[in-house]
C-alpha positions as CSV (number, residue, x, y, z in Angstrom):
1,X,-15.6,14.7,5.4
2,X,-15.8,12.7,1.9
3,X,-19.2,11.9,2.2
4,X,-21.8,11.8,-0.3
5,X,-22.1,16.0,0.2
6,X,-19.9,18.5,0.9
7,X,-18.8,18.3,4.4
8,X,-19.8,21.5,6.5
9,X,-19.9,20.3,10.0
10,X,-20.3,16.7,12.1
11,X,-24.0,17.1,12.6
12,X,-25.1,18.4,9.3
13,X,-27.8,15.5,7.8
14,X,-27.0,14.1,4.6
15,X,-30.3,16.0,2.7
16,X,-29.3,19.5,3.9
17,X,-29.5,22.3,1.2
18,X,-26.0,22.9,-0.3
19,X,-24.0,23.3,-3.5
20,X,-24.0,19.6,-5.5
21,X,-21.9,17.0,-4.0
22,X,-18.4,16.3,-5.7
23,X,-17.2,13.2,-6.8
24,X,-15.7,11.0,-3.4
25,X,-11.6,11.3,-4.6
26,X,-12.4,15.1,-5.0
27,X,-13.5,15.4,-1.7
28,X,-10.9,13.1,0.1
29,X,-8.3,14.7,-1.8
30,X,-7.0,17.3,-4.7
31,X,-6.0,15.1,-7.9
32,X,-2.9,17.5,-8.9
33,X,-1.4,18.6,-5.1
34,X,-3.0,15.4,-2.8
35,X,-4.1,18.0,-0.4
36,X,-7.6,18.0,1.4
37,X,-10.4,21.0,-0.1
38,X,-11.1,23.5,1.7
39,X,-14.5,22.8,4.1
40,X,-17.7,25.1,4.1
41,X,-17.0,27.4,7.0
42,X,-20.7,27.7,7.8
43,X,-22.8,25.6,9.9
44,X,-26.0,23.7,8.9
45,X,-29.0,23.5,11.1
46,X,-29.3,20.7,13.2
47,X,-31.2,17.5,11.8
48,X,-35.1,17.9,12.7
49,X,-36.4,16.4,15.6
50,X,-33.0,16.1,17.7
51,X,-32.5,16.7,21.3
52,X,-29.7,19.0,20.4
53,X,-29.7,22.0,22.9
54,X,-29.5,25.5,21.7
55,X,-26.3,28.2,22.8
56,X,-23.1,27.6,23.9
57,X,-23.2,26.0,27.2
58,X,-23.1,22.2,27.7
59,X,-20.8,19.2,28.5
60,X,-19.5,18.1,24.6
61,X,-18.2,14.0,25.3
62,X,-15.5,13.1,22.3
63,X,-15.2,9.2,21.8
64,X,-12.2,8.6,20.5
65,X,-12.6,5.1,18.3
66,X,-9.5,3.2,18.1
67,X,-9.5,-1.2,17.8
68,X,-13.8,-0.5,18.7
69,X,-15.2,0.2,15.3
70,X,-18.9,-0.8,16.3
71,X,-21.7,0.1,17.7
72,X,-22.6,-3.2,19.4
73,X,-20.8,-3.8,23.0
74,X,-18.9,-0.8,22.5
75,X,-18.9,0.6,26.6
76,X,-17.8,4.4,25.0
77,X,-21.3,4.5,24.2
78,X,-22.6,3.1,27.8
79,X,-20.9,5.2,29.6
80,X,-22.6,7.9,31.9
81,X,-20.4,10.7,30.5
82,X,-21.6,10.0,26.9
83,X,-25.3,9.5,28.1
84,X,-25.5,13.0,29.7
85,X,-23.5,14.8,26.9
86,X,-26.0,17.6,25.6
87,X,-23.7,17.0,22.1
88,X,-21.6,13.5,20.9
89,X,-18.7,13.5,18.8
90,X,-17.2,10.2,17.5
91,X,-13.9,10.8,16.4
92,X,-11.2,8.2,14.1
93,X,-7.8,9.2,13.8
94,X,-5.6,7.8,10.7
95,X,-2.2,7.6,12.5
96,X,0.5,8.5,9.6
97,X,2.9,6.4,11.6
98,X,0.9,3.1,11.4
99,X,1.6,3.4,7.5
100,X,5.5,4.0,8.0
101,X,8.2,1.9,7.3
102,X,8.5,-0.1,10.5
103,X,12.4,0.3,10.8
104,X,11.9,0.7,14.3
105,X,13.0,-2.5,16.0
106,X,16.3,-3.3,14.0
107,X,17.7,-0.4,11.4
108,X,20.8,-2.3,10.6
109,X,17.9,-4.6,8.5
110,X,16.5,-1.6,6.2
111,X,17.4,-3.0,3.3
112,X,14.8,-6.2,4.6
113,X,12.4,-4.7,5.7
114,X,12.6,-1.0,6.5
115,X,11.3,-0.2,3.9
116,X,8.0,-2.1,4.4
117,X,4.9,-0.3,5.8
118,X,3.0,-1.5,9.1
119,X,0.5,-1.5,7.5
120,X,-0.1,-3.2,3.7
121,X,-2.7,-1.9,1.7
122,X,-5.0,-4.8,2.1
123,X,-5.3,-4.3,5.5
124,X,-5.3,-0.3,5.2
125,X,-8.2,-1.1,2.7
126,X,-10.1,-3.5,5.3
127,X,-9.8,-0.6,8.2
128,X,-10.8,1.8,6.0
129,X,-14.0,-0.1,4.9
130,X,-14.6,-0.2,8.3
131,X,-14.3,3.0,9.4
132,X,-17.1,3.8,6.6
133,X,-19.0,1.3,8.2
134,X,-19.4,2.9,11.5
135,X,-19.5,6.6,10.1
136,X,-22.8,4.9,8.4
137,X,-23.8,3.3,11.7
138,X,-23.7,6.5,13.0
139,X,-25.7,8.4,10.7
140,X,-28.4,6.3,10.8
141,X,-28.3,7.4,14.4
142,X,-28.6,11.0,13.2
143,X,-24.6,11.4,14.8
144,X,-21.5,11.1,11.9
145,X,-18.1,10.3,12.4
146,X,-15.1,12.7,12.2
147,X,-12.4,10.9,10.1
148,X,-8.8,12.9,10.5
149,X,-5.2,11.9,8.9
150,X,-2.9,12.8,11.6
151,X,-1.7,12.1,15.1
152,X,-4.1,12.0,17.8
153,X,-2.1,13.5,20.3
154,X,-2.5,16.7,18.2
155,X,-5.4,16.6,16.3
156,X,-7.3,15.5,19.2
157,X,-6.7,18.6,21.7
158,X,-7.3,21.2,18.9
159,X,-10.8,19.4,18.1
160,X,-11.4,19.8,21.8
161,X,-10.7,23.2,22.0
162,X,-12.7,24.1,19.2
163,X,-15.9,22.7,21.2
164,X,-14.6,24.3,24.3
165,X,-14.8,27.8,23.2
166,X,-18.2,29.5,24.6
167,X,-17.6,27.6,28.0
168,X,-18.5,24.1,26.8
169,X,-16.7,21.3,28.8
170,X,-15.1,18.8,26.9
171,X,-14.3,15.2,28.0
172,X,-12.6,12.5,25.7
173,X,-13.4,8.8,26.3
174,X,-11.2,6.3,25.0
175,X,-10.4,2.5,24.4
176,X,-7.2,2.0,26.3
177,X,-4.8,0.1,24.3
178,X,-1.5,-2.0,25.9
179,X,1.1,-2.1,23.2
180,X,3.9,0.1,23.3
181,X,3.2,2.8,20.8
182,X,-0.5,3.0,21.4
183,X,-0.1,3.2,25.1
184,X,2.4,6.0,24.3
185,X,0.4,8.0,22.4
186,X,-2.6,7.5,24.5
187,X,-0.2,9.6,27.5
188,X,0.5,12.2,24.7
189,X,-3.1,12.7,24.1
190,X,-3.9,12.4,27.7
191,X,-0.4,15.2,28.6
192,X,-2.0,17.4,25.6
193,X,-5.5,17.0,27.0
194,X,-4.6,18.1,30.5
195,X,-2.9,21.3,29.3
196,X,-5.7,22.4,27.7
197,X,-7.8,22.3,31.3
198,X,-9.5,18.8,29.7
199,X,-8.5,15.2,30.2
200,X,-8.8,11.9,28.6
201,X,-10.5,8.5,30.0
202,X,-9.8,5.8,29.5
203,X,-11.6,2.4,29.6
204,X,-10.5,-1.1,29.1
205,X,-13.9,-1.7,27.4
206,X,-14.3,-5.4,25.5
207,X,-11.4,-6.0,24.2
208,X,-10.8,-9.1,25.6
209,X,-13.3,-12.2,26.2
210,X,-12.9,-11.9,30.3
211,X,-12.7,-8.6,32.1
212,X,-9.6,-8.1,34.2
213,X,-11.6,-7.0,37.2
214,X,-13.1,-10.5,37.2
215,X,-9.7,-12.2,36.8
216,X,-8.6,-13.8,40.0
217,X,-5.2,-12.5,39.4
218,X,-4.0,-9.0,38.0
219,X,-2.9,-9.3,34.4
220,X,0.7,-8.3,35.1
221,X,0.9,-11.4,37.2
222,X,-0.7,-13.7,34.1
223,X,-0.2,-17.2,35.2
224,X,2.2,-19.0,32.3
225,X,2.1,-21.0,30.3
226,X,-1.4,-21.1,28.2
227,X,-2.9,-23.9,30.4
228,X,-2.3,-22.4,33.9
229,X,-4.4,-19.3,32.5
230,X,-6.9,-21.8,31.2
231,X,-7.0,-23.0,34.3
232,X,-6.9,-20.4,36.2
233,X,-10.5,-18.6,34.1
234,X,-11.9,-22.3,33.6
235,X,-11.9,-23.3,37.3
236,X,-14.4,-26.5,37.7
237,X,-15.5,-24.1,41.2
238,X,-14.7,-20.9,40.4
239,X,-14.8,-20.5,36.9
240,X,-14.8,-16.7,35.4
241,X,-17.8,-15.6,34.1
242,X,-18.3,-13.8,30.9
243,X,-19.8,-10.2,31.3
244,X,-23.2,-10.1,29.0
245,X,-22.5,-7.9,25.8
246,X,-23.2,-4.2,26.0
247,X,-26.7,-3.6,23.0
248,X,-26.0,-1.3,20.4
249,X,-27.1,2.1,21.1
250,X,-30.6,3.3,19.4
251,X,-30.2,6.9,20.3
252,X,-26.8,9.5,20.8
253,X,-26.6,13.0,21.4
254,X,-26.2,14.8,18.1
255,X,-22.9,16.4,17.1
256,X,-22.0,19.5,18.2
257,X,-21.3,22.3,15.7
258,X,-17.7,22.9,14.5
259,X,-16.1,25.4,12.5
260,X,-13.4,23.9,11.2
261,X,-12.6,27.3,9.0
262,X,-11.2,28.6,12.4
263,X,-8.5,25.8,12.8
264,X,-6.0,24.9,9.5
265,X,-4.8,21.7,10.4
266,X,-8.3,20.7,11.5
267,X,-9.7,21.6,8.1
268,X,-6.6,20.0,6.4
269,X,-6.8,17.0,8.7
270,X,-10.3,15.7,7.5
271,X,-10.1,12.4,5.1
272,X,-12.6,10.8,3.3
273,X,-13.5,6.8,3.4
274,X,-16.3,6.7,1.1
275,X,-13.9,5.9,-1.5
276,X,-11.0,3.1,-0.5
277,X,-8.9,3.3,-3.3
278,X,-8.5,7.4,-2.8
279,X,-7.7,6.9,1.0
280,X,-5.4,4.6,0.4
281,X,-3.7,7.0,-2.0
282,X,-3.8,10.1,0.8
283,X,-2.0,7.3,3.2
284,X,1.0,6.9,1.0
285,X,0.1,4.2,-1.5
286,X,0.8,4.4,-4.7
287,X,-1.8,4.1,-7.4
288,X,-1.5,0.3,-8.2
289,X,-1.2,-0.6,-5.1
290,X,-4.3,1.5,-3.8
291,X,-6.1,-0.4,-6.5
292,X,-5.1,-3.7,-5.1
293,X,-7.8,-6.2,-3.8
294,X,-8.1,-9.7,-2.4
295,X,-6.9,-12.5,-5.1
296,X,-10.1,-14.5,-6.1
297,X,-8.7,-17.9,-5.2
298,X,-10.1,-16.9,-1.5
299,X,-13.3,-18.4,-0.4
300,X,-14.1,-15.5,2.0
301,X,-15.7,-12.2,1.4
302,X,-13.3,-10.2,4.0
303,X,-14.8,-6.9,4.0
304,X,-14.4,-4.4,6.4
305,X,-17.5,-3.5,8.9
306,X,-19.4,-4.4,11.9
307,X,-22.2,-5.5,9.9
308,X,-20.1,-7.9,7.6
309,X,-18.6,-8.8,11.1
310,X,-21.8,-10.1,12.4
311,X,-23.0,-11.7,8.9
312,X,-20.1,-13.9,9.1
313,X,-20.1,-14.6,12.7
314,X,-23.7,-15.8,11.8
315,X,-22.7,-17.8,8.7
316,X,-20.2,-19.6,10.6
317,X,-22.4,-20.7,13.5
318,X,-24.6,-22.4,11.1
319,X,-22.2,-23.8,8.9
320,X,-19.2,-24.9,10.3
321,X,-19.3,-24.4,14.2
322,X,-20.3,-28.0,14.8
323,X,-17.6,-29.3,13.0
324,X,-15.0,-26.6,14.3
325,X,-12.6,-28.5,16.3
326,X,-11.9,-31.5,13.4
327,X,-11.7,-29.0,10.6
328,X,-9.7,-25.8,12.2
329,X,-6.7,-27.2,11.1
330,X,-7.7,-27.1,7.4
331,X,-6.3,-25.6,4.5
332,X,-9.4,-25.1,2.1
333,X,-13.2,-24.7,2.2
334,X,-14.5,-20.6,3.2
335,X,-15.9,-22.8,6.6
336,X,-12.8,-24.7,8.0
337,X,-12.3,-22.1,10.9
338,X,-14.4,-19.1,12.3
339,X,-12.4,-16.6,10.0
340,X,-13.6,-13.7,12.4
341,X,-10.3,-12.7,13.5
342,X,-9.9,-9.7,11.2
343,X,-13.2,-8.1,12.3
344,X,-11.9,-8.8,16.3
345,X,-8.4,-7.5,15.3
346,X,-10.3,-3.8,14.6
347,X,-13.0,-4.2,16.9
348,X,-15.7,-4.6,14.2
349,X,-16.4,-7.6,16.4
350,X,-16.1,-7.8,20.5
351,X,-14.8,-11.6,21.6
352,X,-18.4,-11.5,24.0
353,X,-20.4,-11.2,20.8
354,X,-19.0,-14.1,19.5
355,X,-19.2,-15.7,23.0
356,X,-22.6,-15.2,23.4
357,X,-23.5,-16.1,19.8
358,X,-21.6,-19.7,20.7
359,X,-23.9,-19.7,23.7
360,X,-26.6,-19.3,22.3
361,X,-26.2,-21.9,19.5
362,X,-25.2,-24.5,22.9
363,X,-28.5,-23.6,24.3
364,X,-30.4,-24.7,21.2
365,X,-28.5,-27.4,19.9
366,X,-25.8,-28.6,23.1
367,X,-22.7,-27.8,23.8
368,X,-19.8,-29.9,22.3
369,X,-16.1,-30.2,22.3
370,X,-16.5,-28.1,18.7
371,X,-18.5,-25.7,19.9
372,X,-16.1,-25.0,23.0
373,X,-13.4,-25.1,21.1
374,X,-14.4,-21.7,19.2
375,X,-14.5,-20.2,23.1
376,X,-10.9,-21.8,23.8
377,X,-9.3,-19.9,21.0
378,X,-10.6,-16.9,22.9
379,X,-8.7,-17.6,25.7
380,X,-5.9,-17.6,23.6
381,X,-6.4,-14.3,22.4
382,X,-7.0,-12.8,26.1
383,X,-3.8,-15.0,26.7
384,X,-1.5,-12.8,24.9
385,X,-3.3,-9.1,25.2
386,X,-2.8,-10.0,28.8
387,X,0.7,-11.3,28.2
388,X,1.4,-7.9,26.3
389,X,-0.1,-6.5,29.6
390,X,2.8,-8.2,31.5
391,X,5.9,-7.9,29.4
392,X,5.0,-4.1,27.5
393,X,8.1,-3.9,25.2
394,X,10.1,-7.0,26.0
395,X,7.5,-8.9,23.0
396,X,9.2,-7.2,20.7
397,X,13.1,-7.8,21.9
398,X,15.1,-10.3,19.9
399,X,15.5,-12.0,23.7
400,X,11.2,-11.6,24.8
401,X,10.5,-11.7,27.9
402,X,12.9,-15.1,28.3
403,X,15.8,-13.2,27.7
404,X,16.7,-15.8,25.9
405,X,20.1,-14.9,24.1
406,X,19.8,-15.8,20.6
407,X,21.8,-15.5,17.4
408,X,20.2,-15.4,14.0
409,X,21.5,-15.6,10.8
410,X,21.4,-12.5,8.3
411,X,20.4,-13.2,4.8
412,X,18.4,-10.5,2.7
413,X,17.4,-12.5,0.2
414,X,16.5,-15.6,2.1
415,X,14.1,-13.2,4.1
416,X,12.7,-12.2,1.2
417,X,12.3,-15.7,-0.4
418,X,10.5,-16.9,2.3
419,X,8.3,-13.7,2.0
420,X,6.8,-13.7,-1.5
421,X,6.7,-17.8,-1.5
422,X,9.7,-18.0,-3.4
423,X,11.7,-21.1,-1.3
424,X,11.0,-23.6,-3.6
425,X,9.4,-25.6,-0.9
426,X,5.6,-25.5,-1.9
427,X,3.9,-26.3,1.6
428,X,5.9,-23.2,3.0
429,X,5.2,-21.1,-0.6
430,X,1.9,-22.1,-0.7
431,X,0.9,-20.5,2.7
432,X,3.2,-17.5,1.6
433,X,1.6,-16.5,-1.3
434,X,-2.3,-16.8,0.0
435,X,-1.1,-14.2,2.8
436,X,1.2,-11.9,0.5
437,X,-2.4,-12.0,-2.0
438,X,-5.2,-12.1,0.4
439,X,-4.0,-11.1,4.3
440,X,-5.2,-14.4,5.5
441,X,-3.0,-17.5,6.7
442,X,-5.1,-20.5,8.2
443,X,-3.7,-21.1,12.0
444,X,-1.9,-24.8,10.6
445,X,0.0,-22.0,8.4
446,X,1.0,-19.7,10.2
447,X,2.5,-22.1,13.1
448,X,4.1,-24.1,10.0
449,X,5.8,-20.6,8.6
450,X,6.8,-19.1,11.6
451,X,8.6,-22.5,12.1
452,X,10.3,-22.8,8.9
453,X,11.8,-19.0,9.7
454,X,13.1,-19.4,13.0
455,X,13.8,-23.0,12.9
456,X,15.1,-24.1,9.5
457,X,16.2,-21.0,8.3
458,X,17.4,-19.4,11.6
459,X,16.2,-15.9,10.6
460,X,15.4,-13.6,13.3
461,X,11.7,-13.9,14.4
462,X,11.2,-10.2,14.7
463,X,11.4,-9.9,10.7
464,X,8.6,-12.6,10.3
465,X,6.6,-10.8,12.6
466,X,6.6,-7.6,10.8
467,X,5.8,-9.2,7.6
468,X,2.8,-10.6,9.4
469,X,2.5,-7.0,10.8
470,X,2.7,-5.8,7.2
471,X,0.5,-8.3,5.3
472,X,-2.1,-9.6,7.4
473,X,-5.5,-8.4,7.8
474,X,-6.3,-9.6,11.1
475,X,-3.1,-8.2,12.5
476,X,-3.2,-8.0,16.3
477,X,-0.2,-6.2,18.5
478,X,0.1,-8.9,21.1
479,X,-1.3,-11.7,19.2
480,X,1.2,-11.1,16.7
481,X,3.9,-10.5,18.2
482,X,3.5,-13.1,20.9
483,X,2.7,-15.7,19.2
484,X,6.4,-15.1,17.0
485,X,8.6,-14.7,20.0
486,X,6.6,-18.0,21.5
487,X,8.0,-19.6,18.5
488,X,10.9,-18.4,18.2
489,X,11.4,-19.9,22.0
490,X,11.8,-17.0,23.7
491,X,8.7,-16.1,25.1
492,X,8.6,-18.2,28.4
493,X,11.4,-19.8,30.0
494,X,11.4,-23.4,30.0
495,X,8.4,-23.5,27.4
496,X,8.7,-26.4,24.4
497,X,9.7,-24.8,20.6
498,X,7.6,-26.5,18.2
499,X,9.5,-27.5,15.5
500,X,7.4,-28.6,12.4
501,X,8.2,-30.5,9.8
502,X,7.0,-29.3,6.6
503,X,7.2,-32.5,4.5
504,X,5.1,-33.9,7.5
505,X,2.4,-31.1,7.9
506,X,2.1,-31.6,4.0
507,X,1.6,-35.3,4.1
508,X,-0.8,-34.7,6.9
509,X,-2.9,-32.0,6.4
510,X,-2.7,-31.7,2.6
511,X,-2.5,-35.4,1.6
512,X,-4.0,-34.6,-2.2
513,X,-1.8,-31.4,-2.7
514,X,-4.7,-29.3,-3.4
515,X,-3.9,-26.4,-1.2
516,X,-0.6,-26.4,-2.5
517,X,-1.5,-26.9,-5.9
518,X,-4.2,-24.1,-5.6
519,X,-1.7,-21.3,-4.9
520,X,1.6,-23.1,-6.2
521,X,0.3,-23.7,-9.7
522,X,3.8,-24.4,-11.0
523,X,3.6,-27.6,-9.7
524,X,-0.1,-28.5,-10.0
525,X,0.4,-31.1,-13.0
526,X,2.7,-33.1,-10.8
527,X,1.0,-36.0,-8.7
528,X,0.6,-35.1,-4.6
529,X,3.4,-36.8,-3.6
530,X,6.0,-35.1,-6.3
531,X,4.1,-31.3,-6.1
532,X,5.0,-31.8,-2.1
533,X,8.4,-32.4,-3.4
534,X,9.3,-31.5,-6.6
535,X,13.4,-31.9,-5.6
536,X,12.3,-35.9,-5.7
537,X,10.4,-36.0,-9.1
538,X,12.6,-37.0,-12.3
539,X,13.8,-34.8,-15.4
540,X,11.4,-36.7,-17.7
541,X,8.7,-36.3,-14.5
542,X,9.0,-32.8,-14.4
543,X,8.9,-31.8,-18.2
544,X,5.8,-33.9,-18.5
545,X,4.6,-31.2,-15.9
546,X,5.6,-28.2,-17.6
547,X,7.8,-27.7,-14.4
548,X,11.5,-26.7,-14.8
549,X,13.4,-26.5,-11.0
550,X,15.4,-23.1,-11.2
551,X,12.9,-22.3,-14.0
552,X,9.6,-22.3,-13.7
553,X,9.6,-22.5,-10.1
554,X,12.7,-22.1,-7.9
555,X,15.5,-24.6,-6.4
556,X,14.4,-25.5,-2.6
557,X,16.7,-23.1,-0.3
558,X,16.8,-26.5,1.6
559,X,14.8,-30.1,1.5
560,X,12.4,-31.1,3.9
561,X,11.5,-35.1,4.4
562,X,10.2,-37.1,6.7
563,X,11.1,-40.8,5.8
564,X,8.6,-44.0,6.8
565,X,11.1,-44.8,9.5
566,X,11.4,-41.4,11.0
567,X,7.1,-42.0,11.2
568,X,7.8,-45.7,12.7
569,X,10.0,-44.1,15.2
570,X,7.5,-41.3,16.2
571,X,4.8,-43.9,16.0
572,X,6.6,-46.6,18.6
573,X,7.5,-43.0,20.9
574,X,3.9,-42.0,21.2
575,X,2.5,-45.7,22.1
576,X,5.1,-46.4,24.8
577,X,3.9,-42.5,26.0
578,X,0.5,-43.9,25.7
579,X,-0.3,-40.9,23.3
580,X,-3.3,-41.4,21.1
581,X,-2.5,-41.9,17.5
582,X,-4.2,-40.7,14.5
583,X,-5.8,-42.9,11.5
584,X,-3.0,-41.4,9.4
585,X,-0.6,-42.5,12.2
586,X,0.0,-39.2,13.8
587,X,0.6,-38.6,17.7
588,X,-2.2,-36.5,18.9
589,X,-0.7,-34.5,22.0
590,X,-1.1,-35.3,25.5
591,X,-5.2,-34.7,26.3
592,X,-6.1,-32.7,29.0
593,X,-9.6,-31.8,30.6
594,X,-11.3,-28.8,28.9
595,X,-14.3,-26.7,31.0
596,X,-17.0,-24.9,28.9
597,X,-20.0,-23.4,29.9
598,X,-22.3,-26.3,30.9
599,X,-20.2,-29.8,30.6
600,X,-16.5,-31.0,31.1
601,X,-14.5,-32.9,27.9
602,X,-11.0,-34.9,27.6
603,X,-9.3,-33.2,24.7
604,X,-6.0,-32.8,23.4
């Protein structure tokens, strides 16, 4: 299974006698045909001192990890099936068709983007990393994790009946997952399952901060917009309460044995993570890009894992959660937001960990608008599973759930501009290139982008959303794609499109040019107001920079500006709404009345 030995069977421990263990790229794959080794067909004894139980007989319990790659508040491992299991089997599934071209939602744009993969290799790299993680998790539990490359609703019914042979019932036990494909291949599995005599169950687990049993309405009858579902789970009377987190489990049942020998695909199946750059290889990337890694102008250490999860979780409670809600809007600094969202996007990290860890910080210290504010964004993110809940595929229609009729324009190469940070307008590049280089985009950015797409450009928002799909690492389904049709104006009827203005969301929350400057270096010699703008800067300006327009760095595809009496106007608008204004003479939105866990607070 690419360990550090040659894989014989789940349960066999790491020191068992054997021949020497091969290099990891040998063992995930064959350097001249790509194709798996062949497995020892023998099985090892089980590890000393487990309760495994002797013969045939027994009830076998297969967890089937998915978006949960942890051991902490992970209710497969809770539940009564998997606690009277005589043997566990933890089971991950590399899905070939989250690596395909995602062509799917509008062939006629191939040459776009059907070529581009669901998945981009720094984001295959981060799930692989964490799929190592918990394999190690496990075997420090005595268990393992089987790691396949193929489609669950195949591989997972021939595993099963493997273990069922000699009598042995077989359950599976699942996350569910609401997104279209997922949920589709969940009923294959399930269909397959059931022909075999087994079955698959399914549980909805902690994937979201608030548990939809304790909702006080059913999530296909989500309250819109944001705010009435705020409300609604932040009720001054009847607020929803937060289930307590689920401990990480200090003792499984041990693997079963299986002979993979007896089953070809099986055997072919198995894929190694101890090495990323050879999995990446076996899931279609080519060398160089297998090799790639995050550029070194980020100030985060995204690695893969529950344990890197936690570490950061911590590191941010201590070092930027009191500040949260006045810096989340920043550009640079590895402490200006949580930065947990890639770990929660593969379930190396359960929202009610990071709940509770906010909670517990509030009990020591006191709770604040910045320390409820890490909570609200939560409810965001239980906002739009829930709204994926509700609309199923209409997130991913050019019309969402609105059916709004729209009409975009079709340019290739303005899509592809816009992509590798190549518009000439460095507020919008700037953002472009950190995500293309290290699959993060601060939340500022990504409203700002998906903006300049849909609103200035008039491209359709579907194509921005599966470069997000593509490129970032904390890629979430209904986060994702919800957020893009909201901005795009189609997700609820009669809700406001946000149009930004990217001269003004430079001037505002890059004033010195040193994000842009930091990832746009082609203008970095020019002073902040000119590397904003370079289009304004003179000839004699811009060769002192070293910066030729249509050179050096490319001709704007169009000029963004906000003049001083465009800000008087917007100014005088907000005062006679009797909207706070900024220091810098912004309009702060309206403020509304915010419920955390122990106090009441009058934000915007």
């Amino acid at each position: 299974m690419g360990g550090s030995r040659q894989w014989r069977k789940v349960g066999e421990p790491a020191g068992s006698a054997g021949p020497a263990a091969p290099d990891a790229r040998s063992a995930a794959m064959d350097s001249a045909t790509g194709a798996a080794p062949p497995l020892a067909a023998t099985a090892a004894k089980a590890p000393a001192g487990s309760h495994k139980a002797e013969g045939a007989q027994g009830q076998v319990a297969i967890l089937w990890l998915r978006n949960d790659l942890r051991l902490r508040d992970n209710a497969l491992f809770h539940h009564p099936a998997a606690k009277r299991a005589e043997a566990l089997l933890p089971v991950y599934c590399f899905d070939p068709r989250h690596f395909a071209p995602n062509r799917a939602l509008h062939p006629r744009w191939e040459q776009a983007a059907g070529t581009l993969p669901k998945t981009g290799a720094l984001r295959a790299r981060f799930i692989v990393e964490s799929v190592a993680a918990v394999k190690a998790s496990l075997k420090e539990l005595r268990s393992d994790l089987l790691v396949l490359h193929g489609k669950p609703e195949e591989l997972l019914p021939e595993v099963a009946a493997e273990l069922a042979q000699g009598g042995r019932s077989v359950r599976v036990l699942c996350q569910s997952e609401v997104a279209v494909e997922e949920a589709a291949c969940e009923q294959d599995t399930r269909r397959a399952l059931e022909a075999l005599g087994s079955g698959l169950e399914v549980l909805w687990g902690a994937q979201t901060l608030y548990a939809p049993e304790d909702l006080p309405f059913a999530p296909s009858a989500l309250p819109e917009p944001f705010t009435s579902f705020r409300n609604a789970v932040e009720h001054p009377k009847r607020p929803v309460a937060v289930q307590k987190e689920l401990p990480r489990p200090t003792r499984v049942a041990p693997p079963p044995d299986l002979e993979l020998s007896r089953a070809e695909r099986l055997a072919s199946a198995v894929f190694g993570v101890d090495r990323a750059d050879a999995a990446l290889v076996r899931l279609g990337f080519g060398e160089a890009e297998a090799r790639r890694t995050i550029d070194s102008r980020c100030q985060n250490n995204f690695v893969g894992g529950e344990a890197a999860g936690l570490e950061r979780l911590e590191a941010f409670a201590m070092a930027g959660l009191a500040t949260y809600k006045q810096t989340r809007d920043g550009f640079l600094g590895a402490n200006f937001s949580s930065k947990l969202s890639p770990w929660m996007a593969n379930g190396c990290v359960s929202p009610r960990t990071v709940y509770w860890r906010v909670a517990a910080y509030e009990d020591e210290y006191g709770e604040t608008l910045d320390t409820y504010w890490l909570t609200f964004e939560l409810k965001w993110r239980d906002f739009f599973r829930f709204f994926g809940v509700k609309y199923g595929k209409r997130i991913f229609l050019r019309d969402g759930p609105a059916q709004k009729r729209m009409t975009w324009t079709r340019n290739t190469e303005l899509f592809e501009k816009w992509c590798h940070g190549t518009t000439g307008v460095p507020f919008v590049d700037a953002n472009m290139r950190e995500l293309k280089l290290t699959g993060f985009m601060s939340n500022r950015g990504r409203q700002c982008v998906a903006s300049f797409l849909t609103q200035d450009l008039n491209l359709d928002w579907r194509l921005g959303a599966q470069w997000f799909e593509h490129a970032l690492l904390d890629h979430d389904v209904c986060s994702n794609y919800g957020n893009w049709v909201c901005a795009a104006g189609a997700g609820m009827r009669g809700q406001r499109i946000n149009k930004f203005n990217m001269a003004k969301q430079a001037q505002q929350y890059d004033p010195k040019a040193e994000y842009i400057k930091l990832w746009v270096p082609e203008v970095a010699r020019l002073p902040p107001p000119l590397a904003m703008s370079p289009w304004d800067a003179s000839r004699e300006a811009l060769e002192r920079a070293g910066c030729r327009l249509g050179g050096d760095y490319p001709v704007s595809v169009l000029r963004p500006e906000y003049s001083a009496e465009a800000r008087r106007r917007n100014e005088q608008q907000s005062r006679s709404e009797g909207a706070e204004v900024t220091q810098a003479g912004y309009p702060v939105a309206k403020r509304r009345w915010h419920h955390g866990r122990t106090g009441a607070f009058l934000a915007s």
